[in-house]
C-alpha positions as CSV (number, residue, x, y, z in Angstrom):
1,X,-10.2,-28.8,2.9
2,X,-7.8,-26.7,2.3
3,X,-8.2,-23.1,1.3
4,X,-4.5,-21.4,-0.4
5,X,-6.5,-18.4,-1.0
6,X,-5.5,-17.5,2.7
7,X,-2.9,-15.3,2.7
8,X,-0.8,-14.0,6.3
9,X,-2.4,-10.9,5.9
10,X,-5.5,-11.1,3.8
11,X,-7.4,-13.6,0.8
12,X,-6.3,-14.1,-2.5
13,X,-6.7,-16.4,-5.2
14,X,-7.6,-17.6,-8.4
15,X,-11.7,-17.2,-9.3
16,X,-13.3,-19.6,-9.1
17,X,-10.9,-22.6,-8.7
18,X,-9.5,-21.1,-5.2
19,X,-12.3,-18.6,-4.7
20,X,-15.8,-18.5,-5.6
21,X,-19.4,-17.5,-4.4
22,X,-20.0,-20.5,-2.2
23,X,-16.6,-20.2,0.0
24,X,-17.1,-16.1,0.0
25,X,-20.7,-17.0,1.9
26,X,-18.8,-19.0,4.3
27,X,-16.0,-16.0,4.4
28,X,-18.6,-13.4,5.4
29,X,-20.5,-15.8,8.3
30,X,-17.4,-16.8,9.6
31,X,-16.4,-12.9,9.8
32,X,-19.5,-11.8,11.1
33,X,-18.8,-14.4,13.9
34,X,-14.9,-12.3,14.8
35,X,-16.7,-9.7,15.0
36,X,-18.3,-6.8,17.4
37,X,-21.9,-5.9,17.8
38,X,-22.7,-3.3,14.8
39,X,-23.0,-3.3,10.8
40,X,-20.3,-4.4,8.3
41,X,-18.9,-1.9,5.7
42,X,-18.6,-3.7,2.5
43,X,-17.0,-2.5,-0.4
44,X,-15.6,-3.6,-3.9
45,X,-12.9,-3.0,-6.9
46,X,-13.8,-3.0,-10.0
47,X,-12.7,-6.5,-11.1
48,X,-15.1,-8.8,-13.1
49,X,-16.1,-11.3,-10.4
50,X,-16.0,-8.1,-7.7
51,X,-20.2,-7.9,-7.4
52,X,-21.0,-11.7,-7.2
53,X,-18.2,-12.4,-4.6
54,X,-19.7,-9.0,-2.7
55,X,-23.4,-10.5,-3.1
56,X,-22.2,-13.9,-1.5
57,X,-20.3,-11.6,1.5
58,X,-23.7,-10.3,1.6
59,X,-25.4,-13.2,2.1
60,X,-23.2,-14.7,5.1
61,X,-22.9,-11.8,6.9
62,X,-27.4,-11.1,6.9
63,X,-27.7,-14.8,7.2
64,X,-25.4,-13.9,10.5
65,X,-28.2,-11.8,11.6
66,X,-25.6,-8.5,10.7
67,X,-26.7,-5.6,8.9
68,X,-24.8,-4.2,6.1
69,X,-23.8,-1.4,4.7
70,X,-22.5,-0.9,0.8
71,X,-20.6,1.2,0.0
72,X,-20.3,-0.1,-3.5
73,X,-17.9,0.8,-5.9
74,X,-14.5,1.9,-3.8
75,X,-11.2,1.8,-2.9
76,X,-9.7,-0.3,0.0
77,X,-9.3,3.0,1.9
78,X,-13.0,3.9,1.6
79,X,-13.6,0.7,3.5
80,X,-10.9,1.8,6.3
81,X,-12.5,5.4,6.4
82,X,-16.4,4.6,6.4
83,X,-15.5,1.4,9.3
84,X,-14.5,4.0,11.8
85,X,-16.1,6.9,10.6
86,X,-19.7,5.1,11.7
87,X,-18.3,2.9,14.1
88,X,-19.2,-0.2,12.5
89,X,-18.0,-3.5,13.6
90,X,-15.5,-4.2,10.7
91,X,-15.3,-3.9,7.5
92,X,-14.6,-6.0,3.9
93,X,-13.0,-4.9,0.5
94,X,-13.4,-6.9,-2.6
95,X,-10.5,-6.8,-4.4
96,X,-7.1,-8.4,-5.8
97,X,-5.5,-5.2,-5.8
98,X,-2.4,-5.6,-8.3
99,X,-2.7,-9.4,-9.2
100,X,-3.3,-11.0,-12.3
101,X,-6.4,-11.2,-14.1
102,X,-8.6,-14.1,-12.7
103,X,-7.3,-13.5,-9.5
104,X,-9.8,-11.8,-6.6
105,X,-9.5,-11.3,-2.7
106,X,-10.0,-9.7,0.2
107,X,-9.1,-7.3,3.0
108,X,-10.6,-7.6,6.2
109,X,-10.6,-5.3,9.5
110,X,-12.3,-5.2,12.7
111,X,-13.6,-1.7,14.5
112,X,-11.6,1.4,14.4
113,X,-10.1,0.0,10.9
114,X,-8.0,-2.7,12.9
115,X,-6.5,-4.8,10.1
116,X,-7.7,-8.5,10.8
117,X,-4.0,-10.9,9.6
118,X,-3.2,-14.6,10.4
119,X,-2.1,-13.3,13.7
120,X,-5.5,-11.4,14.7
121,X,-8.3,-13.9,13.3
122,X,-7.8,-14.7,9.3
123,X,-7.2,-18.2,10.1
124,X,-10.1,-18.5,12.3
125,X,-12.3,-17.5,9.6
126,X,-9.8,-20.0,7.3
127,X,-11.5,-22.8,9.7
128,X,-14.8,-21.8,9.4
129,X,-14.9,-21.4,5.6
130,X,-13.3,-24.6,5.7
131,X,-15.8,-26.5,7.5
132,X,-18.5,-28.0,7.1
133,X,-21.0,-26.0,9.8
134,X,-24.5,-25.5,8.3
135,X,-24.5,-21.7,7.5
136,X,-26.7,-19.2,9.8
137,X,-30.3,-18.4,8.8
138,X,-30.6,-14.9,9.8
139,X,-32.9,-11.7,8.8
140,X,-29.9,-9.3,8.2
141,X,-30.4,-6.1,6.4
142,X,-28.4,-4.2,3.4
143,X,-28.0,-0.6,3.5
144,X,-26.8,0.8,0.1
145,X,-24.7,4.2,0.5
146,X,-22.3,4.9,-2.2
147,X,-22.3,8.8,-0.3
148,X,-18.4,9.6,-0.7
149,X,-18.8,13.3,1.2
150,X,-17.8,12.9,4.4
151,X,-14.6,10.6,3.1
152,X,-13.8,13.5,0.1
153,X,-14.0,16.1,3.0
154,X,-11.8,14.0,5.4
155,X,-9.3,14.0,2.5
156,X,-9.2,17.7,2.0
157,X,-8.7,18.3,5.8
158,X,-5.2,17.9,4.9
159,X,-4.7,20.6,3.2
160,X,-5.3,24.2,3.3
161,X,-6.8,24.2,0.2
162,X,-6.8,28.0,-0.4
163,X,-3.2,28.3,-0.3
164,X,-2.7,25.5,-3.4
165,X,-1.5,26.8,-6.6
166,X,-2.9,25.6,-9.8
167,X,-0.6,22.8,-10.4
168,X,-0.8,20.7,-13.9
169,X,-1.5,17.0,-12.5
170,X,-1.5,13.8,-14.8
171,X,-3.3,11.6,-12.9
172,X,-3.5,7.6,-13.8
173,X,-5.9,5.2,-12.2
174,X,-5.2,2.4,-14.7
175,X,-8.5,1.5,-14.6
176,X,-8.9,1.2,-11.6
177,X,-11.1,2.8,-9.0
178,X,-9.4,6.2,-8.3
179,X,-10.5,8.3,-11.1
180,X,-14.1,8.0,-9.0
181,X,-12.1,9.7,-6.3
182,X,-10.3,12.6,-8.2
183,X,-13.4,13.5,-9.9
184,X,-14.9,14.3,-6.7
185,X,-12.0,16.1,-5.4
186,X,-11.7,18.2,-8.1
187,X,-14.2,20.6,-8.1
188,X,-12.4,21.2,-4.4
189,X,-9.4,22.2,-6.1
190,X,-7.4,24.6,-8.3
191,X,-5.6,21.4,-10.8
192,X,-5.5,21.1,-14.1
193,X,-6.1,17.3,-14.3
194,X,-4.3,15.4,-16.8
195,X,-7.0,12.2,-17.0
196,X,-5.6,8.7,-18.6
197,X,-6.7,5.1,-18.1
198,X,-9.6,7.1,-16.0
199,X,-13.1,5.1,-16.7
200,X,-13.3,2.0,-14.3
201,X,-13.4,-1.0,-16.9
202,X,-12.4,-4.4,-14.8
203,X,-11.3,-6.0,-18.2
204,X,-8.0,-3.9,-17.8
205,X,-7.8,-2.7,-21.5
206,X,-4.3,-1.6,-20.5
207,X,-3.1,-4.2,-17.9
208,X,-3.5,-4.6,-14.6
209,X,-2.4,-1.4,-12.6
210,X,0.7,-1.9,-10.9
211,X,3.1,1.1,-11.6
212,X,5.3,-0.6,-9.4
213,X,6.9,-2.4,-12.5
214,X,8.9,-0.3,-14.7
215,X,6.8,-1.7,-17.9
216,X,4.1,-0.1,-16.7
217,X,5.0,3.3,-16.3
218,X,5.7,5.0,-19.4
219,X,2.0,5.9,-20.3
220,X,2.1,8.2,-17.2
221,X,5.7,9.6,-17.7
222,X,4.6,10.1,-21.5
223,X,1.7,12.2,-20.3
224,X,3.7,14.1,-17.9
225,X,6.1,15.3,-20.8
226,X,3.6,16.0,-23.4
227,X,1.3,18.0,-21.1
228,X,4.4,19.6,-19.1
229,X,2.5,19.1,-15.8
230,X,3.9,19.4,-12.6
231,X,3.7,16.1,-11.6
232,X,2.1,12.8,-12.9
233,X,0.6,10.0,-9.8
234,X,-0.5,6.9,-10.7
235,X,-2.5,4.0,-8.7
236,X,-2.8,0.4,-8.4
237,X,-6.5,-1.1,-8.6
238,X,-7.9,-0.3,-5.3
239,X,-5.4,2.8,-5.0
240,X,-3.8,2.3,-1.6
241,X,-0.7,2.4,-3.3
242,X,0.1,5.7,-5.5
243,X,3.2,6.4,-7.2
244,X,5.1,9.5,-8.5
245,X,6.7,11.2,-11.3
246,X,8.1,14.1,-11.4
247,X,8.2,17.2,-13.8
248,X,10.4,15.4,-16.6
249,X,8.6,12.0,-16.5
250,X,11.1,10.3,-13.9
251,X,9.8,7.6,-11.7
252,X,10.3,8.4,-7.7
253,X,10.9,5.7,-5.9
254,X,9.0,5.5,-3.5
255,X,11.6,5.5,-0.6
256,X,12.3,9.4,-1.6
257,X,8.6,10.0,-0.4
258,X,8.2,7.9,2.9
259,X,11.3,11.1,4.2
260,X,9.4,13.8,2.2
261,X,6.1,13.3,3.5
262,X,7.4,12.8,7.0
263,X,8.9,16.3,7.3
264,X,5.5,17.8,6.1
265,X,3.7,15.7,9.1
266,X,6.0,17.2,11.6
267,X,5.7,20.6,11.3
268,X,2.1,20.1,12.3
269,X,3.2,17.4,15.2
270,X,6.4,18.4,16.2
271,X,8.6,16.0,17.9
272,X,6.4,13.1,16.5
273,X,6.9,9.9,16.0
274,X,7.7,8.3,12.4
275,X,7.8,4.6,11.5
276,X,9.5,3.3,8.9
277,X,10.5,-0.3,7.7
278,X,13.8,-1.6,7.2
279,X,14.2,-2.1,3.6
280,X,15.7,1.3,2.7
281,X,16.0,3.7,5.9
282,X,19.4,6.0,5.9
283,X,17.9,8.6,4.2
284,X,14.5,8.7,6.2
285,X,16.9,8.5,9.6
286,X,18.1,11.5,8.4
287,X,15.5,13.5,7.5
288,X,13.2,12.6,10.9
289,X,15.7,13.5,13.0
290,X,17.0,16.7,11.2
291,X,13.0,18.0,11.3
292,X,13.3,17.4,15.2
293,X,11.3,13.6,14.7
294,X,11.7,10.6,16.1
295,X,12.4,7.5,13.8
296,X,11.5,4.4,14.7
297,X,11.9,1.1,12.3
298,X,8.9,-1.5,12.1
299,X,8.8,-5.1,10.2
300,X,7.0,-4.9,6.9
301,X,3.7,-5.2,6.0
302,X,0.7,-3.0,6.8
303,X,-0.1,-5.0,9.5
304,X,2.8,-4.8,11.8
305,X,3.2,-1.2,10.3
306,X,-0.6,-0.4,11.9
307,X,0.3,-2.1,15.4
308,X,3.6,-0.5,15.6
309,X,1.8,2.9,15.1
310,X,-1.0,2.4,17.4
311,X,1.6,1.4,20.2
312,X,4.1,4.5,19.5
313,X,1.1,7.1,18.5
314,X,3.5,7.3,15.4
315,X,1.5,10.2,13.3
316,X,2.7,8.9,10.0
317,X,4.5,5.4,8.5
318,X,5.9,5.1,5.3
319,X,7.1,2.1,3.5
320,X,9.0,1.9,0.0
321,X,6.7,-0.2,-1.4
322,X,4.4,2.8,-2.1
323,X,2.1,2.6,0.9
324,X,1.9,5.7,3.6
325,X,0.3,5.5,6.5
326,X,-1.7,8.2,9.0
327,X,-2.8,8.2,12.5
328,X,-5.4,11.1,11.7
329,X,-6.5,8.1,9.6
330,X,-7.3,5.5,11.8
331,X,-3.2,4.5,11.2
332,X,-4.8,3.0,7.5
333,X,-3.0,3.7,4.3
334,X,-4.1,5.7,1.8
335,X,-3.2,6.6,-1.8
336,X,-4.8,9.9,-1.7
337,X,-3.6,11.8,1.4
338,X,-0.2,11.4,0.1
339,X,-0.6,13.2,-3.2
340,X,-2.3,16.1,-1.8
341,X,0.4,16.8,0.8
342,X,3.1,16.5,-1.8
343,X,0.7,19.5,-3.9
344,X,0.5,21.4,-1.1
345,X,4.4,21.1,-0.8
346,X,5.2,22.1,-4.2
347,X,2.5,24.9,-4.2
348,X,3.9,26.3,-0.6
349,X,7.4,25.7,-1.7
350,X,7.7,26.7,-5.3
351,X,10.0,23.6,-5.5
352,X,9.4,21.3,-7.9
353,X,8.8,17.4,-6.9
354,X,11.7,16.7,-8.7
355,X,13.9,19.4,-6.9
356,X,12.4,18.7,-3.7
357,X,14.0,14.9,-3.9
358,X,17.2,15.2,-5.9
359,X,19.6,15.9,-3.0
360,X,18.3,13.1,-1.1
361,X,18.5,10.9,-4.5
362,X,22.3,12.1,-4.8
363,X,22.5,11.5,-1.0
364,X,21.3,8.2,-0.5
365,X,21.2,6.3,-4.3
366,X,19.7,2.9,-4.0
367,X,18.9,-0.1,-6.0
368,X,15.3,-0.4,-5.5
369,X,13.9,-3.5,-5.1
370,X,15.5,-6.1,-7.3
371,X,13.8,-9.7,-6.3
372,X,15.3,-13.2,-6.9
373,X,14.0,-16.5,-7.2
374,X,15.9,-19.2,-4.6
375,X,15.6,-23.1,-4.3
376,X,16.6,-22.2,-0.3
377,X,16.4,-18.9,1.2
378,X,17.8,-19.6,4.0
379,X,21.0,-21.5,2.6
380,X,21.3,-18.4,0.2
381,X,21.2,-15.8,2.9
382,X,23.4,-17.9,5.1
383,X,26.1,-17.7,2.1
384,X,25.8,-14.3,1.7
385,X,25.8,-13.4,5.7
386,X,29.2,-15.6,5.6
387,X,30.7,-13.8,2.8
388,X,30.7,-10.6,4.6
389,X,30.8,-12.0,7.9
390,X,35.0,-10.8,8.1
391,X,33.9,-7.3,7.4
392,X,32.6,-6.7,10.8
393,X,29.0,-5.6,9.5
394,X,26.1,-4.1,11.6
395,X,23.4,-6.8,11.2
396,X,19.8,-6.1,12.2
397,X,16.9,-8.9,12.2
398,X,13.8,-7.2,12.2
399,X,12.4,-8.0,8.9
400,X,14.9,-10.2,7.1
401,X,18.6,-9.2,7.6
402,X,19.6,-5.8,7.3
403,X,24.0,-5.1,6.7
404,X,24.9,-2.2,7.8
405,X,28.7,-0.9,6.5
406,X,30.1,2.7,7.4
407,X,29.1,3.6,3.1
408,X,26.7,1.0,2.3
409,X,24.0,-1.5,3.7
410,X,21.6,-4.0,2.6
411,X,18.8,-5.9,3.2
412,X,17.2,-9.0,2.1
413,X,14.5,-10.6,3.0
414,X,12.0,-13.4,2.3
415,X,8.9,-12.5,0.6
416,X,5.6,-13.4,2.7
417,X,3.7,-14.1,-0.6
418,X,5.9,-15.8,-2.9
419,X,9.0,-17.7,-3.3
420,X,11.3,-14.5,-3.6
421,X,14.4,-13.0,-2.0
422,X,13.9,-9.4,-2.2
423,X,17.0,-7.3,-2.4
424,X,17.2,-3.4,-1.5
425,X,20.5,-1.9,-1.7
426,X,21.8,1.8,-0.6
427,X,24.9,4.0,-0.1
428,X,26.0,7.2,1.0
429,X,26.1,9.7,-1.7
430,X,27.9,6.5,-4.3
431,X,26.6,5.8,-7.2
432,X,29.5,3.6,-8.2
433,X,29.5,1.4,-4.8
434,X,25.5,0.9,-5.5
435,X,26.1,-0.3,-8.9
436,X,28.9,-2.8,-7.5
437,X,27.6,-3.9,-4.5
438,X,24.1,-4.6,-5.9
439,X,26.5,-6.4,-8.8
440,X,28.0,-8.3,-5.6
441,X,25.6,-9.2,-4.2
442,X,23.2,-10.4,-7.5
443,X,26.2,-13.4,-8.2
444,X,26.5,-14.1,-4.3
445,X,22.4,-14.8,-4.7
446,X,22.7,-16.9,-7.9
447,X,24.0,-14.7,-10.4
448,X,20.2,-15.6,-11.8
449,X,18.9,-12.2,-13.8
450,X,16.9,-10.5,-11.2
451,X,12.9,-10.0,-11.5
452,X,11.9,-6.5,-10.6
């Protein structure tokens, strides 16, 4: 049998024809089986089919003999915090994060919040689930505790909460799971919260949340203007992602941050180590080494981002794609940390978000991620390595191709999930060399209209 819902670095797929109750009770017993001595953390989103796939995870894991413990409703980073914040053996998240309706998943890790990927024991469990092995009989026990304290005051450990200002905040959870989270910071802290999309409803009555397309940010940059808050964020379902706007309503990409955020961490770790990917990186170079750091570039994907960290003691990792990383947090993402360090930087500052990133905008323009759909990758970025190939670039294969120019570089890369070329395009301080090179390089592709 085979099982598509397996994914390089975690499951997804469509409920139930690629993923249902029976295959999520083989799932949790061949987990339990990767895993360590000690309970599971298990956790869900707040899709549809979230509590029956969590009761079947249930069911495999105490059939294992392995005691649980639920943590219920949550985000994916709840999951990372409470595995090696009691020492459990691993952990499970429900969820689909930003895919379609119908679609469900999950993320798995080992102890100390270790992300378990194709590479580290995914496909083992892919065999298991895929066999036919009659299914463990054992006496495990389930342990509800939906307690979020010790994760809220992990969160506010990094700030110093007394010297935040009382910022305007529009906060957007699209539904999603966050809104749990910010109403038990907030009594914490001096915001004005700006709530929208808040209540968890896993029917998505305003689409699935993934501010990472443009369509779907204008109900936070709306609120951000109307309210004349300091900032807006928005998250994606299980809010390991979170996005910015600033005071006028302006999407951030999310390159501007992984720099911003890295300069914060190292004034508490001087001389520390940042990891980055390769997507996007002269402007996060830059600002490392100007705050005395030490960059150091990583493949994408949270799994190579983790290990890279764990072998560098890197305090912080940043990727475009919206996810931040933090050693004080096992090396895990998180969607919360970020926001608070970028209110404590406006508050200790008196700079606006927007202010605080415009030089480095005007600095280092890019494209963001335009993505293209290709018959043949690999013929297609053959053609366009042997266009420039006279030019005497600067290539770098660490995650794709990166061409590197004295004004300008690029990189493009094959998706791990889907049949896409993804394109990221910078420039020094050139607005008009971005818009023709990205031009350029969109015909060399296909000349096909791209998909953001």
């Amino acid at each position: 049998m085979t099982l598509p819902c397996f994914k390089a670095y975690d499951i997804r797929g469509r409920v139930p024809e690629e993923l249902d109750a029976a295959l999520a009770e083989r799932i949790g017993a061949g987990t339990a089986s990767l895993l360590g001595p000690g309970p599971i953390v298990l956790g869900r989103d707040i899709r549809l089919s979230s509590p029956e796939l969590q009761a079947a995870l249930e069911k495999g894991f105490t059939g294992s003999g392995r005691d649980v413990i639920d943590i219920g409703l949550c985000g994916t980073e709840e999951v990372y915090f409470q595995t090696f914040h009691r020492q459990a053996a691993g952990g499970v998240m429900v969820t689909a994060s930003h895919n379609p309706m119908g679609y469900n998943g999950m993320k798995l890790v080992r102890e100390h919040a270790r992300p378990i990927s194709g590479d580290t024991g995914l496909f083992d469990v892919r065999e298991f689930a895929a066999g036919t092995a009659a299914l463990p009989s054992g006496t495990g026990q389930v342990r509800s505790d939906t307690d979020k304290t010790a994760y809220i005051q992990h969160l506010l450990g990094y700030v110093d909460v007394a010297k935040l200002k009382p910022l305007k905040v529009v906060v957007n959870a699209g539904n999603g799971g966050a809104g749990l989270v910010i109403d038990e910071l907030a009594p914490h802290l001096p915001f004005e919260f700006i709530r929208i999309q808040h209540e968890p409803d896993g029917s998505f009555p305003n689409g699935i949340p993934n501010p990472l397309l443009p369509e779907n940010r204008a109900a936070t940059a709306d609120a951000v203007r109307a309210h004349g808050a300091d900032f807006g964020i928005a998250w994606d379902g299980d809010f390991d992602r979170c996005f910015f706007f600033d005071s006028k309503g302006e999407f951030i990409e999310g390159y501007y941050l992984v720099g911003l955020l890295a300069v914060a961490l190292l004034k508490r770790s001087p001389g520390g180590k940042i990891i980055h990917d390769p997507r996007l990186t002269w402007n996060t170079v830059e600002m490392v080494k100007q705050a005395g750091g030490m960059p150091i570039m990583s493949k994408t994907g949270h799994a190579f981002i983790k290990e890279r960290m764990r072998a560098e003691d890197a305090i912080y990792g940043g990727e475009m794609s919206a996810h931040h990383y933090f050693r004080d947090f096992a090396y895990c993402d998180s969607g919360m940390i970020p926001w608070l360090l970028i209110a404590e930087l406006v508050s200790q500052t008196g700079t606006s978000l927007g202010d605080l990133v415009a030089d480095r905008m005007r600095a280092f323009p890019c494209s963001g991620e335009i993505n293209f759909r290709v018959d043949d990758a690999k013929a297609t970025v053959a053609r366009v390595l042997a266009h420039y190939a006279g030019q005497s670039p600067q290539l770098d294969h660490t995650d794709g191709v990166s061409v590197e120019f004295d004004s300008w570089r690029f990189n493009l890369r094959s998706s791990n999930t889907e049949p896409l070329l993804r394109l990221n395009v910078e420039t020094r301080a050139d607005a008009d060399l971005l818009r023709a090179r990205s031009e350029e390089l969109t015909a060399l592709i296909g000349g096909q209209a791209p998909q953001h």
